[in-house]
PDB file with SEQRES, HELIX, SHEET and CRYST1 records, atoms N, CA, C and O in Angstrom:
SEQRES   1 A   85  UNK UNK UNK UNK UNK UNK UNK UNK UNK UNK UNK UNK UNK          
SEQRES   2 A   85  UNK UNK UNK UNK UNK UNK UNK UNK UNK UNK UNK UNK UNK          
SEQRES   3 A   85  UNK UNK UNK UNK UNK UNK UNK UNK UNK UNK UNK UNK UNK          
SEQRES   4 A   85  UNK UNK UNK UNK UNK UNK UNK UNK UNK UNK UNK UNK UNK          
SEQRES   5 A   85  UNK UNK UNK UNK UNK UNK UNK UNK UNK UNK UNK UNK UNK          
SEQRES   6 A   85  UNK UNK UNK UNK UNK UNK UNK UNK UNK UNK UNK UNK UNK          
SEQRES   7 A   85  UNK UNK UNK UNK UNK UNK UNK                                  
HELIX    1 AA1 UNK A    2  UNK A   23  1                                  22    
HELIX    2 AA2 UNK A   74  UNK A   84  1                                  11    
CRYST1    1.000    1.000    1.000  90.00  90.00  90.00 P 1           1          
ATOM      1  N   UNK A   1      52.763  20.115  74.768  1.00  0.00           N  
ATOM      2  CA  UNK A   1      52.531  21.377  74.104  1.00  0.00           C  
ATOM      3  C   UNK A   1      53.840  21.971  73.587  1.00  0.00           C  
ATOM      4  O   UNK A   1      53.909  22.565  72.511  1.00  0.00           O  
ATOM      5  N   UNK A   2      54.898  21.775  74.428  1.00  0.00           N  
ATOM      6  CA  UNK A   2      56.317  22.268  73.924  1.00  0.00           C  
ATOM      7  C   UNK A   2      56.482  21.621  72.808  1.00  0.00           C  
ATOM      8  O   UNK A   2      56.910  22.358  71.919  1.00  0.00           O  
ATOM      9  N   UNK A   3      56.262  20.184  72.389  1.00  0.00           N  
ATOM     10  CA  UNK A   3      56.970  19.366  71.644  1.00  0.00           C  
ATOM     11  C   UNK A   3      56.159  19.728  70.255  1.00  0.00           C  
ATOM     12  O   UNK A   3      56.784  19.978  69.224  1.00  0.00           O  
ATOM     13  N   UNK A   4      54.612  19.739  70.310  1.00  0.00           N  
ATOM     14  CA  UNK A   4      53.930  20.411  69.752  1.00  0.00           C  
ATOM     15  C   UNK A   4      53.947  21.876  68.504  1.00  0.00           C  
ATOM     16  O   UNK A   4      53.598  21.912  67.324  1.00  0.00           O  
ATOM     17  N   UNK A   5      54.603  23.108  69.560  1.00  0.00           N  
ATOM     18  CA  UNK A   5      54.615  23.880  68.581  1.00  0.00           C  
ATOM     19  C   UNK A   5      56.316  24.035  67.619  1.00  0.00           C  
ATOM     20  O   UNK A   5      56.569  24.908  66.789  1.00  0.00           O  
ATOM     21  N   UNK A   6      57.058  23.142  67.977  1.00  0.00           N  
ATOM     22  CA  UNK A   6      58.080  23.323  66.983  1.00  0.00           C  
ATOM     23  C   UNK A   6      58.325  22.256  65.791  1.00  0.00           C  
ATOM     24  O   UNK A   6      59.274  22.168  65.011  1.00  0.00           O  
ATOM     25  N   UNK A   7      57.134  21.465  65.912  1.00  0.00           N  
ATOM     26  CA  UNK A   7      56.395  20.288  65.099  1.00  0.00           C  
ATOM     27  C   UNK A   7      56.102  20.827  63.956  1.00  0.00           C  
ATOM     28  O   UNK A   7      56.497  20.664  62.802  1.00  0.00           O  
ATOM     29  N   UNK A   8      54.898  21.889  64.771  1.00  0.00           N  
ATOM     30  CA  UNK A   8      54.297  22.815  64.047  1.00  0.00           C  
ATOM     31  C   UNK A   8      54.899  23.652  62.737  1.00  0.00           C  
ATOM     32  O   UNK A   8      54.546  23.473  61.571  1.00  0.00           O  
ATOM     33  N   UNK A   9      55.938  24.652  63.228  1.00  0.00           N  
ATOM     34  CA  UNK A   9      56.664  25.621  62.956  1.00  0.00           C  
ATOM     35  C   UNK A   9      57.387  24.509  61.669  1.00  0.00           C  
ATOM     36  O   UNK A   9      57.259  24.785  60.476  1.00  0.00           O  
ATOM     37  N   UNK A  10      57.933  23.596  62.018  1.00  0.00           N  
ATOM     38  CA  UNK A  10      58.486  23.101  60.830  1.00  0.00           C  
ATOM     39  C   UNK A  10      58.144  22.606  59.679  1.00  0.00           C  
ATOM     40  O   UNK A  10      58.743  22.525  58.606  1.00  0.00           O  
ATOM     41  N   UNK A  11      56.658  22.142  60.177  1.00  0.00           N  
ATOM     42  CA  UNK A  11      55.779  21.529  59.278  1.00  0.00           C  
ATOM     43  C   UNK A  11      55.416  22.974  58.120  1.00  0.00           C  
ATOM     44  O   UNK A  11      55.350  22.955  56.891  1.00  0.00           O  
ATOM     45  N   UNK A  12      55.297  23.729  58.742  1.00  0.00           N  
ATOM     46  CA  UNK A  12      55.184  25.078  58.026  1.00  0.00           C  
ATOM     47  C   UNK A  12      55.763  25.300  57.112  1.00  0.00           C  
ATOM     48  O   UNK A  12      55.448  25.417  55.927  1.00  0.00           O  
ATOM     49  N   UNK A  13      57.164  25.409  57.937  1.00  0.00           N  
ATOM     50  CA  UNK A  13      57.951  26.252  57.176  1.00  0.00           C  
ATOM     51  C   UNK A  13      58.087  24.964  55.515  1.00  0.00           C  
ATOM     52  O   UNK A  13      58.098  25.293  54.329  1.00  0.00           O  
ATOM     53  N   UNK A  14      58.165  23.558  56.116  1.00  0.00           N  
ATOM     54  CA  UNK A  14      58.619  22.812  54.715  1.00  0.00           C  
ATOM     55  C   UNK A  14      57.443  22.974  53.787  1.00  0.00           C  
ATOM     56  O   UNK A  14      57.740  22.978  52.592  1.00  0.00           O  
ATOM     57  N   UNK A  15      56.061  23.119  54.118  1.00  0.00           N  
ATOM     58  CA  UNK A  15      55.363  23.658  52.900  1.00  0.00           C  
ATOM     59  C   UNK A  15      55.480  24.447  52.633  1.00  0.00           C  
ATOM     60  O   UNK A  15      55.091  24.629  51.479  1.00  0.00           O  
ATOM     61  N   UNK A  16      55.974  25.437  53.211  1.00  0.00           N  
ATOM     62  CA  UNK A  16      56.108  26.837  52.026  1.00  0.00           C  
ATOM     63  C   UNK A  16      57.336  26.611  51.263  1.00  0.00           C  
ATOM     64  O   UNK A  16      57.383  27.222  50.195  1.00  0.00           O  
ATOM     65  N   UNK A  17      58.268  25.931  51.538  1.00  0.00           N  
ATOM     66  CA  UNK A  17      59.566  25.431  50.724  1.00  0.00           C  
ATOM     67  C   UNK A  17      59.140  25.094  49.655  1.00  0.00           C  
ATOM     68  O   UNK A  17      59.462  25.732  48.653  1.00  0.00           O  
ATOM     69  N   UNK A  18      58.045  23.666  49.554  1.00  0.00           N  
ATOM     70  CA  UNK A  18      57.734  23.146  48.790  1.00  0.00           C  
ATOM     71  C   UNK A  18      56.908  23.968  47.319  1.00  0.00           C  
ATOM     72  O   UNK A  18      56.970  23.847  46.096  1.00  0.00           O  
ATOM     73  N   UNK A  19      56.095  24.888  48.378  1.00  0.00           N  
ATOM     74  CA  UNK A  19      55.219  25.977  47.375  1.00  0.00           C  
ATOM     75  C   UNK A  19      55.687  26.522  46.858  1.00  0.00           C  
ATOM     76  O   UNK A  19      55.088  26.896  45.849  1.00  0.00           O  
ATOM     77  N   UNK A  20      57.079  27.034  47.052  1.00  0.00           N  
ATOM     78  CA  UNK A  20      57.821  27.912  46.129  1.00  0.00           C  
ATOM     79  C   UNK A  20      58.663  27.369  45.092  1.00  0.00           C  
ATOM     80  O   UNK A  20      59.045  28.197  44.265  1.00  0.00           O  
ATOM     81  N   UNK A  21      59.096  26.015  44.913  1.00  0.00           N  
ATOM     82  CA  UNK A  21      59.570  24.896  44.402  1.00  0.00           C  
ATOM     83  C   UNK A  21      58.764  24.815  43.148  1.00  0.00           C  
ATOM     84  O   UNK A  21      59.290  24.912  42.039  1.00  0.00           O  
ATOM     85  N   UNK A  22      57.403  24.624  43.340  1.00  0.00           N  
ATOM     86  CA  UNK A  22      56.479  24.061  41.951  1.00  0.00           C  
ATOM     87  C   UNK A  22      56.263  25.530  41.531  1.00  0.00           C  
ATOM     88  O   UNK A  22      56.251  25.768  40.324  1.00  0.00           O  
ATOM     89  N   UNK A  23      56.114  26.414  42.304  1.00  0.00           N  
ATOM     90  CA  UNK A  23      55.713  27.912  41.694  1.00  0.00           C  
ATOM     91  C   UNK A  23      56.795  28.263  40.497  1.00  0.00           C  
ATOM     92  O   UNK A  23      56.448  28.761  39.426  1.00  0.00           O  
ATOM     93  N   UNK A  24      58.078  27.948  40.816  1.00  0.00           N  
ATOM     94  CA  UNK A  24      59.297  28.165  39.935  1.00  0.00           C  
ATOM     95  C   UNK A  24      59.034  27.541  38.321  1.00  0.00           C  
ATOM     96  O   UNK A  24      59.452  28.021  37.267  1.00  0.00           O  
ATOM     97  N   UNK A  25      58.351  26.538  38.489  1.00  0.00           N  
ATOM     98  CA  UNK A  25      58.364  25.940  37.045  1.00  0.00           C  
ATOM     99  C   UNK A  25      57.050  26.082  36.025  1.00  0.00           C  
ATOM    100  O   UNK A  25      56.911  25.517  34.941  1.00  0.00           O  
ATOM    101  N   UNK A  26      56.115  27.010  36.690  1.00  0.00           N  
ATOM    102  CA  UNK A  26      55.419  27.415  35.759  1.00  0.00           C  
ATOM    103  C   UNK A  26      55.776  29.112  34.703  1.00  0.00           C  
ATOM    104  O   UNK A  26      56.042  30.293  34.929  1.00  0.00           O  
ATOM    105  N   UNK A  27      55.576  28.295  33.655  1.00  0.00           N  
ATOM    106  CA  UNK A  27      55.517  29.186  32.261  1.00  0.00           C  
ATOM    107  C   UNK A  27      54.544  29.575  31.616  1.00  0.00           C  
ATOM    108  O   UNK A  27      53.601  28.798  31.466  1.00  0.00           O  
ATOM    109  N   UNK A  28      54.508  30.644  31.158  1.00  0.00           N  
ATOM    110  CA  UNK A  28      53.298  31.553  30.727  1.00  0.00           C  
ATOM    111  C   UNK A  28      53.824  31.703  29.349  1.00  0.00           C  
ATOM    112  O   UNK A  28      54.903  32.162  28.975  1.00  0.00           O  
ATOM    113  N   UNK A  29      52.511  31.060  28.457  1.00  0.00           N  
ATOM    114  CA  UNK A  29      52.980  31.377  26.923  1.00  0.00           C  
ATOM    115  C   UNK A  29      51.599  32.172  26.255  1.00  0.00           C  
ATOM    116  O   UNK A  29      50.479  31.677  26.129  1.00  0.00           O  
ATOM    117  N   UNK A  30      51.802  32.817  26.077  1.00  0.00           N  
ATOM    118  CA  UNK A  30      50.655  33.668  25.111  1.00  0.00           C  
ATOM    119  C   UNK A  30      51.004  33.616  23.453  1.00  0.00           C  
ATOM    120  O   UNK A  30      52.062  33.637  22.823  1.00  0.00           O  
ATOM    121  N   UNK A  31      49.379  33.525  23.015  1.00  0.00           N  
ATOM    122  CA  UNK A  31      49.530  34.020  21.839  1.00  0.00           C  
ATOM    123  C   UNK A  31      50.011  34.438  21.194  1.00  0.00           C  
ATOM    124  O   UNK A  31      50.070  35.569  21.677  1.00  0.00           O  
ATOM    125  N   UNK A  32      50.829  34.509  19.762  1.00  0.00           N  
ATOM    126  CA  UNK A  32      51.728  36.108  19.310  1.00  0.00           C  
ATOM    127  C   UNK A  32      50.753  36.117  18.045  1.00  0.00           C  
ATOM    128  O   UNK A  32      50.707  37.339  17.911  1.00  0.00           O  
ATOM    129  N   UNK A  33      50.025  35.676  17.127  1.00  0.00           N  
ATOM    130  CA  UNK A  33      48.852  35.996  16.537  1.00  0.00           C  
ATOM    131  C   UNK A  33      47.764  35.236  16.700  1.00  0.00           C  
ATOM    132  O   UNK A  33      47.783  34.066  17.083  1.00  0.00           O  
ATOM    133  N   UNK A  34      46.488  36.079  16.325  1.00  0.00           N  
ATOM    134  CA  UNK A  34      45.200  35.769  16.225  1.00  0.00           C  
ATOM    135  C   UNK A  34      44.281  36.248  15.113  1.00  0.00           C  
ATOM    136  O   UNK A  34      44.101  37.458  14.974  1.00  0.00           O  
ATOM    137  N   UNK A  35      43.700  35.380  14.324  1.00  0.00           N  
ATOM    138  CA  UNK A  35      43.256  36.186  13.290  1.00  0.00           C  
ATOM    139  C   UNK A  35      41.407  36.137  13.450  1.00  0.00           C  
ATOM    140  O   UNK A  35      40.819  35.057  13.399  1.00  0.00           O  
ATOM    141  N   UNK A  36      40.751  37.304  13.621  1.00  0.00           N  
ATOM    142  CA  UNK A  36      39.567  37.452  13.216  1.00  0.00           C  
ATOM    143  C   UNK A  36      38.883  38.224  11.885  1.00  0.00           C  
ATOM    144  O   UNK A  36      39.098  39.323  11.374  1.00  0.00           O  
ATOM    145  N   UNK A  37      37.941  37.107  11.563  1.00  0.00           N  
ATOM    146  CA  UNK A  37      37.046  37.091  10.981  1.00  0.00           C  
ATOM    147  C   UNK A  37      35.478  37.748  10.737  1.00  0.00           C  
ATOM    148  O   UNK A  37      34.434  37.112  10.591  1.00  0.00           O  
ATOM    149  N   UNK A  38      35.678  39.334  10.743  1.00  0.00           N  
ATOM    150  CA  UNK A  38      34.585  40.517  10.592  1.00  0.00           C  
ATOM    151  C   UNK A  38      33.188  39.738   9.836  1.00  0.00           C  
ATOM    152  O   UNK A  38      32.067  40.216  10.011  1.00  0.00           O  
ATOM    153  N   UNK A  39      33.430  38.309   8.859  1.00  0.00           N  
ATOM    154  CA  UNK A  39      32.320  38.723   7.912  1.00  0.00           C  
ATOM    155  C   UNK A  39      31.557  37.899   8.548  1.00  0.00           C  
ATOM    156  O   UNK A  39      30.330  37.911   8.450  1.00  0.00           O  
ATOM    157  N   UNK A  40      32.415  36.866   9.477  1.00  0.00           N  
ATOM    158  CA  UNK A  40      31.084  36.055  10.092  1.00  0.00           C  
ATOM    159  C   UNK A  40      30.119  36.202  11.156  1.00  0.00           C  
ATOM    160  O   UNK A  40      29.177  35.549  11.605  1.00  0.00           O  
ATOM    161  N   UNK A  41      30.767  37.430  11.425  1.00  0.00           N  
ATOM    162  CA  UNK A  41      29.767  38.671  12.590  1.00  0.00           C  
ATOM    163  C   UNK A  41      28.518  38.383  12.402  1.00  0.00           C  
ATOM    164  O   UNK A  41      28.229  37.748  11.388  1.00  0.00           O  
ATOM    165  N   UNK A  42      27.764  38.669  13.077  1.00  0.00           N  
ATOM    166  CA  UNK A  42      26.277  38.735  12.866  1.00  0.00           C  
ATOM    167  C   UNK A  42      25.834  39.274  13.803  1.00  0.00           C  
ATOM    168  O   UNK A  42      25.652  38.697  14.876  1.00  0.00           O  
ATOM    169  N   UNK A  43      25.398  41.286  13.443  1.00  0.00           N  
ATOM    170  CA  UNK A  43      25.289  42.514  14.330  1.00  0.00           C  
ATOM    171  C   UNK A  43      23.653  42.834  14.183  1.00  0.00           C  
ATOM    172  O   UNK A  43      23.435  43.154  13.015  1.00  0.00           O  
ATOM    173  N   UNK A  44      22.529  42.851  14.926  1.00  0.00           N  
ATOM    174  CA  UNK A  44      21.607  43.324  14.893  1.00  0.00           C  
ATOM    175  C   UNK A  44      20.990  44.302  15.152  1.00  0.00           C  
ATOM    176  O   UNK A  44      21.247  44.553  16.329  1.00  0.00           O  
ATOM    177  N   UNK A  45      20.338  45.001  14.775  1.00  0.00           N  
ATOM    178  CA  UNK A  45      20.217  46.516  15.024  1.00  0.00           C  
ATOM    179  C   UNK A  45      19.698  46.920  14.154  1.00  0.00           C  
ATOM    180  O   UNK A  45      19.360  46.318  13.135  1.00  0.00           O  
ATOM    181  N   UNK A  46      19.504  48.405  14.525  1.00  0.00           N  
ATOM    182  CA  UNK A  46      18.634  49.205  13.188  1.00  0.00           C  
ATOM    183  C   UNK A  46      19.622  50.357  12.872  1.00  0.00           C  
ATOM    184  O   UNK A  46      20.305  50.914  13.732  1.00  0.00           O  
ATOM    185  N   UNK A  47      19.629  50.604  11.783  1.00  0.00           N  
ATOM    186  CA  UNK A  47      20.831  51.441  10.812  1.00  0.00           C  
ATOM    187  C   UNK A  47      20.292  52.782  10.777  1.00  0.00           C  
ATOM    188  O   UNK A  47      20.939  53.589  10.109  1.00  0.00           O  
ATOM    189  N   UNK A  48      18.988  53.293  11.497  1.00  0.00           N  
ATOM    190  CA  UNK A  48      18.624  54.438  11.158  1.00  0.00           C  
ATOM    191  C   UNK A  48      18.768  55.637  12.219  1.00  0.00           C  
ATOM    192  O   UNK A  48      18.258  55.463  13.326  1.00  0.00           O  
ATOM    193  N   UNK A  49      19.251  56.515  12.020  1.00  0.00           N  
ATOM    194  CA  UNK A  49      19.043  57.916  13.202  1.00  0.00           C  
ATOM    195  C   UNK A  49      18.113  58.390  13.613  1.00  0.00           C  
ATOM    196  O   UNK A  49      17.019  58.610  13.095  1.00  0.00           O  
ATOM    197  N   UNK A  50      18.609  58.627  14.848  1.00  0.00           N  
ATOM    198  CA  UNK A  50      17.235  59.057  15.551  1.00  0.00           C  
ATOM    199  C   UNK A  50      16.903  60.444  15.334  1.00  0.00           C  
ATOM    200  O   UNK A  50      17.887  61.144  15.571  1.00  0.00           O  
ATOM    201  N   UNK A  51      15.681  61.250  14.898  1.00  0.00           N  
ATOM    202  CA  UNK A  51      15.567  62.425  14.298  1.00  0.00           C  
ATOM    203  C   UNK A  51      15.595  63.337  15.409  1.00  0.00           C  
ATOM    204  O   UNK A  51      16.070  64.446  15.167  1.00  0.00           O  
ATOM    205  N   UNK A  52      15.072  63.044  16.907  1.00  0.00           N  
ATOM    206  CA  UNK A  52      15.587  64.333  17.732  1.00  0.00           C  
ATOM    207  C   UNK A  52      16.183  64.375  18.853  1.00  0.00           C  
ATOM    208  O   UNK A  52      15.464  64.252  19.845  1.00  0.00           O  
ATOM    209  N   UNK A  53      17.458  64.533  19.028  1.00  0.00           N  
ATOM    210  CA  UNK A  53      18.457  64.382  20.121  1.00  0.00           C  
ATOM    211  C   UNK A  53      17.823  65.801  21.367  1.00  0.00           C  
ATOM    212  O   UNK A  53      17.672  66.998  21.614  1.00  0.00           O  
ATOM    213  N   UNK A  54      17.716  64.804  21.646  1.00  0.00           N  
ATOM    214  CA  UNK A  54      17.434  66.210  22.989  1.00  0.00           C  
ATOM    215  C   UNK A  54      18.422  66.187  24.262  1.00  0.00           C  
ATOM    216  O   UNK A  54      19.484  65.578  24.136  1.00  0.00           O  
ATOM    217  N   UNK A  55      18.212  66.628  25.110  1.00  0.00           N  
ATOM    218  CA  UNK A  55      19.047  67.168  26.022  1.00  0.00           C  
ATOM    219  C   UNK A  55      18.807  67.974  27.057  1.00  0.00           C  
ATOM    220  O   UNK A  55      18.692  69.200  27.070  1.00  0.00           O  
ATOM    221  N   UNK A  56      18.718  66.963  28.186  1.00  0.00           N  
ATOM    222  CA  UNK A  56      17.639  67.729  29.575  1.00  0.00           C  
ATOM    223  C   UNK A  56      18.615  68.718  30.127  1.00  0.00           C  
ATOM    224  O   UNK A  56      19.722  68.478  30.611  1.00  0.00           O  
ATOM    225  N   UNK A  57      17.885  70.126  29.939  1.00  0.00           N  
ATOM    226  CA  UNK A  57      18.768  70.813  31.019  1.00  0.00           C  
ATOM    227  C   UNK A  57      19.237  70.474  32.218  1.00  0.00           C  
ATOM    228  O   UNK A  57      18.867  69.558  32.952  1.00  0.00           O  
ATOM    229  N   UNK A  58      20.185  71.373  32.394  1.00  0.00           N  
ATOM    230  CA  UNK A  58      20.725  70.726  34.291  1.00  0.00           C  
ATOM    231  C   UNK A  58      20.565  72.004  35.183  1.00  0.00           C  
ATOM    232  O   UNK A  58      20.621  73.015  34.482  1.00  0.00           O  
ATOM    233  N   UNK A  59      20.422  72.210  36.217  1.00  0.00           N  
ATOM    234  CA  UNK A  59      20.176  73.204  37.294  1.00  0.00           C  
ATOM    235  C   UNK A  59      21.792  73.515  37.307  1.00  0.00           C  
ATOM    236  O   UNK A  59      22.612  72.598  37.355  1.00  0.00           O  
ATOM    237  N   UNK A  60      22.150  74.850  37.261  1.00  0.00           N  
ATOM    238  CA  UNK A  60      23.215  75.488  37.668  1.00  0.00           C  
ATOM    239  C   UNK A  60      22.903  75.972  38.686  1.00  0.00           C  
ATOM    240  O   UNK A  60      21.813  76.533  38.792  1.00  0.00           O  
ATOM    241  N   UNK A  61      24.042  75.861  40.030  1.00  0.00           N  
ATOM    242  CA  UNK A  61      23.657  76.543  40.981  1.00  0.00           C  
ATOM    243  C   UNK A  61      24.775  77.300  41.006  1.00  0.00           C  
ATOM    244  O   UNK A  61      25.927  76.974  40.721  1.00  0.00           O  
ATOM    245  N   UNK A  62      24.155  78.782  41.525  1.00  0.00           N  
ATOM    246  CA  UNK A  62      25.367  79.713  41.514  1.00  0.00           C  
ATOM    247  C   UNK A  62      25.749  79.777  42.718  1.00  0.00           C  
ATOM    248  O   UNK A  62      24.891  79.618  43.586  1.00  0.00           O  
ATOM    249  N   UNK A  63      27.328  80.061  43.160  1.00  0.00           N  
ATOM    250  CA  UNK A  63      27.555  80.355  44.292  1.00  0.00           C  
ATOM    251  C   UNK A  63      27.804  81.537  44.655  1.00  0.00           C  
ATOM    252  O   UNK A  63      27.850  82.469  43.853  1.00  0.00           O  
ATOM    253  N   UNK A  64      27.992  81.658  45.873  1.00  0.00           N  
ATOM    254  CA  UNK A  64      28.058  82.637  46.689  1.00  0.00           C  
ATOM    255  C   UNK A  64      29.489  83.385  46.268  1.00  0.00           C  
ATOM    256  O   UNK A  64      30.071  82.620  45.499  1.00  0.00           O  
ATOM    257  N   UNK A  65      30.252  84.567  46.482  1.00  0.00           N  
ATOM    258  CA  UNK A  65      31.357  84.872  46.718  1.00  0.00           C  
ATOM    259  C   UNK A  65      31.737  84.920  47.801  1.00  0.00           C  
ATOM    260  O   UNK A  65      31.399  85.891  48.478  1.00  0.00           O  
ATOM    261  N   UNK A  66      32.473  84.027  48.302  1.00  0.00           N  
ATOM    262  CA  UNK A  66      32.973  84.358  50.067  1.00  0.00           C  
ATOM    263  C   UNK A  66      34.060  85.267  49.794  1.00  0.00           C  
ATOM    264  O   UNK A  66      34.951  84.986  50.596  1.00  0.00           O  
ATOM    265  N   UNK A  67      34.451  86.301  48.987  1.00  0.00           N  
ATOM    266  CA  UNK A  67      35.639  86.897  49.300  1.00  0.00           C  
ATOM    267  C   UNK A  67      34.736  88.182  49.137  1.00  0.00           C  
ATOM    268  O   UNK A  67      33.759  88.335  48.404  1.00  0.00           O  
ATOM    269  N   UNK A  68      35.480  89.295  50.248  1.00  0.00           N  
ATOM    270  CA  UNK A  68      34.784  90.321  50.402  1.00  0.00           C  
ATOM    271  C   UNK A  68      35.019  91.263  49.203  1.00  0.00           C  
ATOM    272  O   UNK A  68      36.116  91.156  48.655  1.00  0.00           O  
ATOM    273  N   UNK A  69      34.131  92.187  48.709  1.00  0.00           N  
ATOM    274  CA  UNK A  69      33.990  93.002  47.449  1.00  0.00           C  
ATOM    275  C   UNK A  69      34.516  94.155  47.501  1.00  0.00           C  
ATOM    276  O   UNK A  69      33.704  94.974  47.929  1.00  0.00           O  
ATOM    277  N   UNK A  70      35.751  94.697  47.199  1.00  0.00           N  
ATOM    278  CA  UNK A  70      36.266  95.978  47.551  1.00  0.00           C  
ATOM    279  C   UNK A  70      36.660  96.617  45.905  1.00  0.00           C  
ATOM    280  O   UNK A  70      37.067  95.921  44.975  1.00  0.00           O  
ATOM    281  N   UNK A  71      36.388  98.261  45.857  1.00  0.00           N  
ATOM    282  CA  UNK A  71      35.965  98.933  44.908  1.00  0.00           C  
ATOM    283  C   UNK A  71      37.295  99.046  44.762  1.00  0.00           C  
ATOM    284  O   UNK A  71      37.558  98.703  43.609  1.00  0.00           O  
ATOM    285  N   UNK A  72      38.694  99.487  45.597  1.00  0.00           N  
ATOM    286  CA  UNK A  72      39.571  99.752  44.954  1.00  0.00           C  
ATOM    287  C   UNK A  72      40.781  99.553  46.216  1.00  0.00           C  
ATOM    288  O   UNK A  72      40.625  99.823  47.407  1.00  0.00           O  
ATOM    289  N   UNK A  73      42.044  98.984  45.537  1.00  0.00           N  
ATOM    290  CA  UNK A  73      42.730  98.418  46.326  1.00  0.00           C  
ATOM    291  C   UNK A  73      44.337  99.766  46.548  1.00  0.00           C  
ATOM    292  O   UNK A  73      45.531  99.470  46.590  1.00  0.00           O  
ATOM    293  N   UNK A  74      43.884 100.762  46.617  1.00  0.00           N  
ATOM    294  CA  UNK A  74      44.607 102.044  46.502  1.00  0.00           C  
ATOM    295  C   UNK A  74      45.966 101.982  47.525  1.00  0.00           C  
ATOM    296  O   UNK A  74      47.065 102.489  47.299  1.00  0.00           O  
ATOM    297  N   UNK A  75      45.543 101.192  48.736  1.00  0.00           N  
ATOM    298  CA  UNK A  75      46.773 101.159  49.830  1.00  0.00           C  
ATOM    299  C   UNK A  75      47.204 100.030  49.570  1.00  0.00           C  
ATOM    300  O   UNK A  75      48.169  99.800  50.300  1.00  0.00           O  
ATOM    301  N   UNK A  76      46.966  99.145  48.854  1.00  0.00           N  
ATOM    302  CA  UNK A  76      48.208  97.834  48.480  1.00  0.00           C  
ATOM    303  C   UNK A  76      48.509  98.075  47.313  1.00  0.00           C  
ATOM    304  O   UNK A  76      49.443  97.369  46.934  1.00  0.00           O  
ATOM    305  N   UNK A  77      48.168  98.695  46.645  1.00  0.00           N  
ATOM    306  CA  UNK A  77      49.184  99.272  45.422  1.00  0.00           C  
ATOM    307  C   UNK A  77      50.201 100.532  46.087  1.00  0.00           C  
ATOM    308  O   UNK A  77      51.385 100.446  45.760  1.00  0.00           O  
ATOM    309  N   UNK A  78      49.890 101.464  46.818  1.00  0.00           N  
ATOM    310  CA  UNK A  78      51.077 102.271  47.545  1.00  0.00           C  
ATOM    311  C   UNK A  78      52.295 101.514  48.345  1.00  0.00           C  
ATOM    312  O   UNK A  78      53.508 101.689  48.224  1.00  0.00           O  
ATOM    313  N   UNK A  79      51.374 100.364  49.444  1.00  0.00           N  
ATOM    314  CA  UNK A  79      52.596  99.430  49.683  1.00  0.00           C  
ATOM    315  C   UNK A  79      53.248  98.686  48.765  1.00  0.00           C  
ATOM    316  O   UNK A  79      54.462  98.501  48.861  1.00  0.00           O  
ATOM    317  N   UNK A  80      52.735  98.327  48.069  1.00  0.00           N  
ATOM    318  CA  UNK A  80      53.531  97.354  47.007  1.00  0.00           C  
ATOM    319  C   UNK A  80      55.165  98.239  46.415  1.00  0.00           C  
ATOM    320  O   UNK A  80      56.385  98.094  46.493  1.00  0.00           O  
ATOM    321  N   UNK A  81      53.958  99.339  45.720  1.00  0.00           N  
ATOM    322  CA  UNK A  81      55.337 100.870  45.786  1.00  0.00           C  
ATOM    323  C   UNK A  81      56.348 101.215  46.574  1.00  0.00           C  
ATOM    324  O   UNK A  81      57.394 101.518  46.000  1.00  0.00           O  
ATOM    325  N   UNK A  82      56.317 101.254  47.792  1.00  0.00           N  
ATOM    326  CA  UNK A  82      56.883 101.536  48.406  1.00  0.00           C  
ATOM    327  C   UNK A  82      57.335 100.194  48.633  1.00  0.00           C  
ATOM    328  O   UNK A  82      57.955 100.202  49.697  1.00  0.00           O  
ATOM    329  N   UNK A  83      57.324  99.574  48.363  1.00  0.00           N  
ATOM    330  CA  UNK A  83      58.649  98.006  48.459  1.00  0.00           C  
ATOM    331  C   UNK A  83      59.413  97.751  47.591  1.00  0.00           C  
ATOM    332  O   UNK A  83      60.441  97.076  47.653  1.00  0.00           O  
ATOM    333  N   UNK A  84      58.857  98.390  46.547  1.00  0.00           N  
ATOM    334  CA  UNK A  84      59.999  98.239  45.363  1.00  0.00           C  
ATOM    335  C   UNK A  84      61.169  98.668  45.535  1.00  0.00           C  
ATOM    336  O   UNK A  84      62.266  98.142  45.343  1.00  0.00           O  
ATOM    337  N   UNK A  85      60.637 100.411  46.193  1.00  0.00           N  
ATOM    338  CA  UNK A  85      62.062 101.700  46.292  1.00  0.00           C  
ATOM    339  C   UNK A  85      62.926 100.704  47.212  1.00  0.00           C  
ATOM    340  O   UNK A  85      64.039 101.044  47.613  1.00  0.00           O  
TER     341      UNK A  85                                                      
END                                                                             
C-alpha cells in the first residue's frame, strides 16, 4: 500500500504534465468575413395586420401605508430651527 500510493501520485501528476503540453498547441482561427445572401431566404407568413390589439387588464393592488399619517410636523421644524442658531 505504501509503494502503491506514490505510484499513484506520480502517475498523476505526469498526466497532467502531459495535458497541459497538447493544450499549448491548439489555435483558434475564426472567420474574418462571411457573406449572406437575403434573396435566397424563403420567409413564410402572412403580411397582413391584425385589426384589434387588445390588452388584458392587470389587477393593481394597492398598498397599505405603513408610515404613520401626521397633519403637521410643527416640533421638527422648531428643532430643526433651533439647530441651525
Amino acid at each position: 500500500m505504501k509503494v502503491l500510493a506514490p505510484l499513484f501520485i506520480l502517475l498523476m501528476a505526469f498526466t497532467s504534465v502531459r495535458a497541459q503540453e497538447s493544450k499549448k498547441n491548439i489555435v483558434y482561427r475564426y472567420k474574418k468575413y462571411e457573406k449572406f445572401d437575403f434573396e435566397d431566404l424563403v420567409i413564410e407568413g402572412e403580411t397582413g395586420s391584425p385589426g384589434d390589439l387588445s390588452i388584458a387588464p392587470r389587477y393593481q393592488r394597492k398598498f397599505k401605508n405603513k408610515l404613520p399619517y401626521r397633519k403637521n410636523f410643527n416640533s421638527e421644524i422648531r428643532t430643526g430651527v433651533e439647530r441651525v442658531r
